[in-house]
TORMITI-458411 format. One line per field, with one value per atom (N, C-alpha, C): x, y, z; atom name. Coordinates in steps of 0.05 Angstrom, whole numbers, plus 5000, padded with zeros to 4 digits. Example, Ala and Ser with C-alpha at 12.3 -4.5 7.8 and 13.67 -1.06 7.14 Angstrom:
BEGIN
X <- c(5264 5246 5264 5257 5273 5258)
Y <- c(4886 4910 4934 4955 4979 5001)
Z <- c(5156 5156 5156 5142 5143 5157)
at <- c(N CA C N CA C)
//
This chain:
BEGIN
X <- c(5670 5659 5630 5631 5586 5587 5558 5554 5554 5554 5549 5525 5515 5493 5491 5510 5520 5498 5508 5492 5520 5507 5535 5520 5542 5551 5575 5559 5582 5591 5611 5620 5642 5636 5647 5673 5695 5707 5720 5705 5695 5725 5733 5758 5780 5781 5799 5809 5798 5807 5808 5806 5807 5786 5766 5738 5712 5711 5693 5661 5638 5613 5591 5582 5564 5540 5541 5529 5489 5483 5457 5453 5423 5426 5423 5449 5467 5443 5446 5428 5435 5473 5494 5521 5535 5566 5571 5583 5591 5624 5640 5661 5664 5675 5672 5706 5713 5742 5738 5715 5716 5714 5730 5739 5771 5777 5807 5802 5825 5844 5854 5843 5861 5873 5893 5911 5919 5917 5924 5936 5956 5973 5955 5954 5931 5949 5939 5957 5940 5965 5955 5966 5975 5994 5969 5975 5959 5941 5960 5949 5933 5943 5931 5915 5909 5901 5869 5880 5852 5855 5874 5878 5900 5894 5916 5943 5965 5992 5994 5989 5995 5976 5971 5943 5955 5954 5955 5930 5932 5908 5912 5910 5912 5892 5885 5867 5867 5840 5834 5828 5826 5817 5790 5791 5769 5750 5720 5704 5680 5671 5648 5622 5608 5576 5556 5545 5531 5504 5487 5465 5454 5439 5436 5404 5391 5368 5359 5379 5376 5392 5365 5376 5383 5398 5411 5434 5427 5442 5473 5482 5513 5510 5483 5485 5475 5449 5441 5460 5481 5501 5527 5528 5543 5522 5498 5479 5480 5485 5483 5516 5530 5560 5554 5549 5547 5573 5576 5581 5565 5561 5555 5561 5539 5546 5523 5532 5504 5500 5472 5457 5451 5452 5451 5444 5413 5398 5386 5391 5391 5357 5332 5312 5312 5300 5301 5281 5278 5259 5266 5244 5250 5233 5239 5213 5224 5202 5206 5219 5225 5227 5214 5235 5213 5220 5208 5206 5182 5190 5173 5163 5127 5112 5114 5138 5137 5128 5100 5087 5061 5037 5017 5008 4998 4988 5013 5036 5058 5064 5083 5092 5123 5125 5146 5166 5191 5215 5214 5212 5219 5247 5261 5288 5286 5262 5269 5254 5249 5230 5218 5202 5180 5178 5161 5161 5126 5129 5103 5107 5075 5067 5071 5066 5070 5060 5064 5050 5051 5042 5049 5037 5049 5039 5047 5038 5047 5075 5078 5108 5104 5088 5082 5070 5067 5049 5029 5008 4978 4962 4969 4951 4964 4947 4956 4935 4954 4944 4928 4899 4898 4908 4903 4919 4889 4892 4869 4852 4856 4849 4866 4885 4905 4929 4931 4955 4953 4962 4962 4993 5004 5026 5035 5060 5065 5100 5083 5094 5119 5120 5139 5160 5161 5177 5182 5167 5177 5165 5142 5141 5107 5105 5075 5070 5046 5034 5018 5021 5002 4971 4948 4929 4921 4911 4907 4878 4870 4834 4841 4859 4868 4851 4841 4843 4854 4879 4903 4922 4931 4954 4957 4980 4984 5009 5016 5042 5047 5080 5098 5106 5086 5087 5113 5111 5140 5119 5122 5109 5132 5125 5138 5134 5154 5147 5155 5143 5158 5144 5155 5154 5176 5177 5191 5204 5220 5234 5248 5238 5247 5272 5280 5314 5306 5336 5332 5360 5360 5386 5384 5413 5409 5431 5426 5449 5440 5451 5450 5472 5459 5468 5477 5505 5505 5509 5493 5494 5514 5534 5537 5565 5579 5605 5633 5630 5648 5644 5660 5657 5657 5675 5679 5681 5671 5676 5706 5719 5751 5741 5748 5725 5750 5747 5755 5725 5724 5697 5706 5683 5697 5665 5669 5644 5652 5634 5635 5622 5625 5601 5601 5579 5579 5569 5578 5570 5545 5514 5487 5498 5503 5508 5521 5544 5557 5560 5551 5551 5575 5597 5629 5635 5648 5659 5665 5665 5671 5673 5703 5714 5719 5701 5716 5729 5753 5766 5771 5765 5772 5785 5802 5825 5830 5816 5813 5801 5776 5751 5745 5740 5734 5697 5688 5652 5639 5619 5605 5572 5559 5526 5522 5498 5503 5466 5456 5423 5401 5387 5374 5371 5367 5348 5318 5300 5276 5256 5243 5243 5216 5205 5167 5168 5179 5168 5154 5139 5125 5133 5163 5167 5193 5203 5225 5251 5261 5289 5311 5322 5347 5370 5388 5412 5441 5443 5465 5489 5512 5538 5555 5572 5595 5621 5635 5671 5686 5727 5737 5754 5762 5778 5812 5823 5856 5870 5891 5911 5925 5929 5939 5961 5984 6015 6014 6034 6049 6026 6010 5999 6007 5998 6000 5971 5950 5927 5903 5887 5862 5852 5841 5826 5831 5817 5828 5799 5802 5781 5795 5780 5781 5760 5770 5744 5747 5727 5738 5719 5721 5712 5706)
Y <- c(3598 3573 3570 3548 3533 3512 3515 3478 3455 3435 3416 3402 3393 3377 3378 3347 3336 3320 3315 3303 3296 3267 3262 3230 3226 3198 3176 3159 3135 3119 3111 3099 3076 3052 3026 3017 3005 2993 2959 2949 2926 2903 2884 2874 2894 2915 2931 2931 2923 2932 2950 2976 2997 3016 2994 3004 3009 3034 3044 3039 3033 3043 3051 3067 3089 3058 3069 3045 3056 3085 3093 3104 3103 3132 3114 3126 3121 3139 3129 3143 3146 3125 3133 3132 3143 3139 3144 3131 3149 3132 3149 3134 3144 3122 3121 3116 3142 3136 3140 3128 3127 3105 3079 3059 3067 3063 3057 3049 3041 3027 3049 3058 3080 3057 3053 3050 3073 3066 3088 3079 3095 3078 3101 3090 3106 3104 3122 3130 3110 3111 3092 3110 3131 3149 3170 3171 3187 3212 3231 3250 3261 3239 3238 3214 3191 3170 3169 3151 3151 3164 3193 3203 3185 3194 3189 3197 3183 3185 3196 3174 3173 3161 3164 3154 3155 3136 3132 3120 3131 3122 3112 3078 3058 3063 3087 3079 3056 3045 3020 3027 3009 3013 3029 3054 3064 3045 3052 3036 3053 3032 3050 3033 3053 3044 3050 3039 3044 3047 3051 3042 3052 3035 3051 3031 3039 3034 3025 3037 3024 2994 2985 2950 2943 2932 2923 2885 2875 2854 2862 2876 2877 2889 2906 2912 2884 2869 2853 2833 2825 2812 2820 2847 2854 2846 2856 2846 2809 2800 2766 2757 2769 2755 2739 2754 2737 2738 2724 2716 2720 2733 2745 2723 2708 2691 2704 2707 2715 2686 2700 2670 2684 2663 2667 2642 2644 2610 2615 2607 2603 2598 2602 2585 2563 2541 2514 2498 2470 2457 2431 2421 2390 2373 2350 2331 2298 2293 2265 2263 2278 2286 2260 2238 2221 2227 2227 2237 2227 2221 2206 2221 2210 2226 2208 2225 2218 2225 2237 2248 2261 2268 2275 2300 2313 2339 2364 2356 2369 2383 2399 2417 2409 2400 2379 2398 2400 2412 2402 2419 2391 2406 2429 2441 2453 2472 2491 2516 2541 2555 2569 2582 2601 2573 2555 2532 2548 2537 2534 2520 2516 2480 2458 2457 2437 2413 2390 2363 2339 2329 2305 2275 2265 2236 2210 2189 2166 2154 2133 2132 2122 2108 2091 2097 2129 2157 2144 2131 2115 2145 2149 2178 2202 2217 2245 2260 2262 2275 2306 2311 2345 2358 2384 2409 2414 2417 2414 2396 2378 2345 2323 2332 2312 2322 2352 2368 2393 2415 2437 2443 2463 2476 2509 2518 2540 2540 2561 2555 2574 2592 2613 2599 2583 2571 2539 2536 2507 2486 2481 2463 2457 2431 2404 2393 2402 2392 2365 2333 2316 2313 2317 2318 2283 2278 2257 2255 2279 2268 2255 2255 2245 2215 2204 2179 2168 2182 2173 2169 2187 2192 2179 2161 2153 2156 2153 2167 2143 2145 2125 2119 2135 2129 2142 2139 2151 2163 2190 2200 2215 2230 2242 2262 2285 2312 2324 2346 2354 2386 2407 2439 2451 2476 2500 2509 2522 2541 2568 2586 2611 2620 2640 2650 2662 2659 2677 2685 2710 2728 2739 2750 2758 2758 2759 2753 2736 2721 2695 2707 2708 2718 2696 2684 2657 2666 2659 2683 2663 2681 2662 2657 2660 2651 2668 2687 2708 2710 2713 2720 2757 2768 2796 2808 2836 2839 2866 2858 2881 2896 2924 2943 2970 2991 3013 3035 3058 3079 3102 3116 3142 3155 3184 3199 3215 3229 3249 3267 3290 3295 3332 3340 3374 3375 3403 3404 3435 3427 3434 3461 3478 3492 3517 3511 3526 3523 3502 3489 3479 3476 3469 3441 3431 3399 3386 3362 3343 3320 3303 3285 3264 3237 3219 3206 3192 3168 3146 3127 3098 3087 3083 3069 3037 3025 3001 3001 2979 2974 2943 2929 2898 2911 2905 2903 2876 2876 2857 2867 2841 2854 2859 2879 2882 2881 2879 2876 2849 2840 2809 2827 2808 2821 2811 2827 2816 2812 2805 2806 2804 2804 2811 2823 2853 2869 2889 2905 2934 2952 2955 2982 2978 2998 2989 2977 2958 2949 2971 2974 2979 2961 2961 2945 2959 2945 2965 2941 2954 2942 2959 2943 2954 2942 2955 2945 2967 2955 2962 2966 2995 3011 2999 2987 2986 2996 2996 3016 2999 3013 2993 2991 2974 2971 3006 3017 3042 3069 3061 3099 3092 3110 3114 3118 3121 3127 3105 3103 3086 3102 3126 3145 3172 3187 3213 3222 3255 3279 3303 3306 3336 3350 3372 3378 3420 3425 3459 3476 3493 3508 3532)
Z <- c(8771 8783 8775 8779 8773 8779 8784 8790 8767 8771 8755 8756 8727 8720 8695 8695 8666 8647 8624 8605 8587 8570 8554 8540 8514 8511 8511 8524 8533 8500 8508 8489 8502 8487 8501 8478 8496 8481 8488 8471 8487 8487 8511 8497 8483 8489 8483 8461 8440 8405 8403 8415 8401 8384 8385 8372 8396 8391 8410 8400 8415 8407 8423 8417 8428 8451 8471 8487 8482 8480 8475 8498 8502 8538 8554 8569 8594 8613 8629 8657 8683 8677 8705 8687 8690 8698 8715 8739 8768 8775 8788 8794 8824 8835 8863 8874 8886 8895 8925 8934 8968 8982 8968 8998 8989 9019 9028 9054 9061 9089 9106 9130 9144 9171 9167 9188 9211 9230 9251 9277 9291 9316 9330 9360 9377 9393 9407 9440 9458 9475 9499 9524 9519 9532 9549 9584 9593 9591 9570 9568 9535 9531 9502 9487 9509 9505 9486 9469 9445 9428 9412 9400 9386 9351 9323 9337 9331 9335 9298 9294 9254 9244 9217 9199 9174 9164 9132 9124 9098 9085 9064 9061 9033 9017 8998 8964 8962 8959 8943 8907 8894 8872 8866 8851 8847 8829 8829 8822 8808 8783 8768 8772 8764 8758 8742 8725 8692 8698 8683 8692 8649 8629 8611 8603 8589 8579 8557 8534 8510 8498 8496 8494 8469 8456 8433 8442 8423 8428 8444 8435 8451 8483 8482 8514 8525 8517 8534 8539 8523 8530 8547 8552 8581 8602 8597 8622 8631 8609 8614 8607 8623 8614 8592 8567 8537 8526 8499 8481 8449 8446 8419 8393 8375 8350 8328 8311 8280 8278 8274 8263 8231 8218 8187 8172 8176 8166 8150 8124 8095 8090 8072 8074 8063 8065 8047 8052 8048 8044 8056 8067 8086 8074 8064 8050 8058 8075 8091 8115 8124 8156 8178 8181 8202 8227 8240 8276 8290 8318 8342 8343 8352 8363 8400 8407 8435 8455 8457 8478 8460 8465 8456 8478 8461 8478 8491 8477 8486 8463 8461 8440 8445 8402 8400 8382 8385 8359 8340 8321 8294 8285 8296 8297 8270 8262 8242 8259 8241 8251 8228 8231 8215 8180 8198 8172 8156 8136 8109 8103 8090 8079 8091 8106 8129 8117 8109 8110 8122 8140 8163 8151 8146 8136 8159 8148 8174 8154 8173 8161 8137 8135 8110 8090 8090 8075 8070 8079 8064 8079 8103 8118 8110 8108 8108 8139 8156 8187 8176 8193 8189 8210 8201 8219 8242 8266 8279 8290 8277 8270 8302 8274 8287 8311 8295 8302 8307 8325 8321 8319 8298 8303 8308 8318 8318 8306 8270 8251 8264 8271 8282 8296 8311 8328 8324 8301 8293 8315 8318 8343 8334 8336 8335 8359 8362 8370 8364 8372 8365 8382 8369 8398 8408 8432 8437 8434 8419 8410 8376 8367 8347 8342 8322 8321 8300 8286 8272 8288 8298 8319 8342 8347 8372 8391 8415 8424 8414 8408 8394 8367 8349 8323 8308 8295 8265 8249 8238 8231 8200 8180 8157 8159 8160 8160 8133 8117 8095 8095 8094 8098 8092 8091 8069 8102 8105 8136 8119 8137 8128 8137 8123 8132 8160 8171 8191 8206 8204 8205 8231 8247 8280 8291 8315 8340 8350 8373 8387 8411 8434 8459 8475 8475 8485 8521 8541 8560 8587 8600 8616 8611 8586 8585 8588 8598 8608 8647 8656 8682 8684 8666 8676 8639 8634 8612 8615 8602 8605 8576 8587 8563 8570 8555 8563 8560 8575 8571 8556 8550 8540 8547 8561 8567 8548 8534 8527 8527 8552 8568 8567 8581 8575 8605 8613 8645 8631 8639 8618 8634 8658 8673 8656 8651 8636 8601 8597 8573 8557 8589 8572 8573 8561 8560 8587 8586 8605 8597 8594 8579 8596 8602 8616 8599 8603 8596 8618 8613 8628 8610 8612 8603 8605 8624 8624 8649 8651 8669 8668 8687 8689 8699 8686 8692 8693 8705 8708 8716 8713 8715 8745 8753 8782 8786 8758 8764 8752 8752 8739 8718 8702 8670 8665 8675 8682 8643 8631 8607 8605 8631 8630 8650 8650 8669 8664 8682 8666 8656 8662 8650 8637 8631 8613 8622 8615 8624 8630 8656 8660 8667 8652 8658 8674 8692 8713 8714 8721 8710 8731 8739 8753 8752 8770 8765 8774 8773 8774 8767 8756 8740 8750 8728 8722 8714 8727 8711 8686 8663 8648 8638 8635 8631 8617 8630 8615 8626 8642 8644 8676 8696 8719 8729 8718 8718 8712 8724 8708 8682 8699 8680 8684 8665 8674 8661 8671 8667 8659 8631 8623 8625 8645 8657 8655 8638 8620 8650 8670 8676 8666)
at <- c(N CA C N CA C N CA C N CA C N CA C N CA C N CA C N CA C N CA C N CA C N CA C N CA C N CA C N CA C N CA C N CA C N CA C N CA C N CA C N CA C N CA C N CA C N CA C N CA C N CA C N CA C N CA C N CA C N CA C N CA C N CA C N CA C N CA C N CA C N CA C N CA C N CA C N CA C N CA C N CA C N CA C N CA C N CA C N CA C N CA C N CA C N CA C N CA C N CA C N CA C N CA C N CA C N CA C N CA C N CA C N CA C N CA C N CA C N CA C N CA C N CA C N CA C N CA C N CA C N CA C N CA C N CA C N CA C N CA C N CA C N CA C N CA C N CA C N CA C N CA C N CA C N CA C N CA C N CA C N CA C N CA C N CA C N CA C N CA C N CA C N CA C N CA C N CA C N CA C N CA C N CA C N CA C N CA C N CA C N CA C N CA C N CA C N CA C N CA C N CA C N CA C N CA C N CA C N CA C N CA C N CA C N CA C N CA C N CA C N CA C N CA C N CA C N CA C N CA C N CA C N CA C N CA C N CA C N CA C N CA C N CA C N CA C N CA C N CA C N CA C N CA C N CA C N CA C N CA C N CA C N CA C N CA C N CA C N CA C N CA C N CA C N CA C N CA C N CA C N CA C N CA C N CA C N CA C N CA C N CA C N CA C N CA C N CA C N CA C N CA C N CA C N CA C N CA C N CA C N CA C N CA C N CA C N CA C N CA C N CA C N CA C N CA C N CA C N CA C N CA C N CA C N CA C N CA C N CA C N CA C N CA C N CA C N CA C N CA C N CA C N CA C N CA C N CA C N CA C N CA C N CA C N CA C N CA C N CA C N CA C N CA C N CA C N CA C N CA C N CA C N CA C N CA C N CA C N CA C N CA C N CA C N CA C N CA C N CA C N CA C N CA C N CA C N CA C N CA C N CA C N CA C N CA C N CA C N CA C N CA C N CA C N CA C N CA C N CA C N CA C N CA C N CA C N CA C N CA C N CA C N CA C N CA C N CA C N CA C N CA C N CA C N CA C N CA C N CA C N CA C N CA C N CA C N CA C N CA C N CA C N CA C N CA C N CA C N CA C N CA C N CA C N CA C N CA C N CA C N CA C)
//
């Protein structure tokens, strides 16, 4: 015999394809097989009144709980019931771009990002607007500013845009479009004590987020996740433990 005090890696299998991947450090797995239903007939009988006649006890569905730290597009999207899309934007070039200057002193889309060479003309190109002048931009995020100390610039005008946009490759977390994620787990764990194995399998798990995703906080993001373990057509089991003493 020994005690336990495990250490291990999780591994997700997301939608149940069959392809597992390492989720990064985990800082909970716990499974929880303590709600049930106890039914009980009670005496009403003088000499035993208030005492169990009989008691059964209905198992409810056991239940897990995650908790892991390292953030990667696929975890933050269990955290935000996402949807997962690559973005894959080519670089290229925009020349004559007309667009409203519908508001002044605001910060406007012109729907590219990380632009160069920026040049702003009026519609009728006789002006060429300056940078500072007329306009401030933030080339990173694609967005103009028109200023209203301008004395080219007026709200309402049609203006010509022409600039270069850089590639830009990624994920895109579409967040929100899943209610529950259906995953299977895999621990693959060592009890540090004795230094022998300890094998969870979950076999199939409905999770969901159980914490906000704060994204200006002090310290480092934890994302926590919970659910409940199913049994799935053909085993008798949710999950099981190989567990080496």
């Amino acid at each position: 015999m020994a005690g336990f005090l495990g250490k291990g890696d999780v591994y997700i299998d997301r939608d149940l394809k069959g392809q597992f991947k390492l989720l990064g450090n985990t800082t909970k797995f716990a499974i929880a097989e303590t709600e049930a239903d106890v039914k009980e007939r009670v005496s009403k009988m003088r000499d035993t009144y208030g005492s169990a006649l009989d008691t059964v006890i209905i198992p409810k569905p056991a239940k897990i709980s995650l908790e892991l730290n390292d953030i990667d597009a696929e975890n933050m999207a269990l955290a935000l019931r996402g949807l997962i899309e690559v973005i894959d934007v080519s670089s290229g070039s925009v020349s004559g771009k007309e667009m409203e200057v519908s508001e002044l002193d605001v910060w406007l889309d012109i729907g590219h990002t990380n632009i160069s060479n920026l040049v702003i003309k009026s519609q009728d190109e006789s002006t060429t607007y300056d940078e500072n002048e007329d306009y401030v931009v933030n080339a990173r995020l694609g967005l103009i500013k028109f200023l209203s100390s301008s004395e080219n610039v007026s709200k309402g005008d049609t203006v010509k845009l022409s600039y270069d946009y850089g590639a830009v490759t990624g994920k895109r977390i579409k967040a929100g479009r899943v209610t529950e994620i259906e995953c299977a787990l895999l621990l693959d764990g060592q009890n540090m004590t004795n230094g022998k194995d300890c094998t969870v399998r979950v076999f199939k798990c409905k999770l969901r987020p159980s914490s906000e995703v704060d994204f200006l906080m002090d310290d480092f993001q934890n994302l926590s996740l919970e659910g409940t373990l199913v049994v799935p057509e053909g085993r008798t089991e949710a999950y099981h433990v190989e567990y080496i003493d």
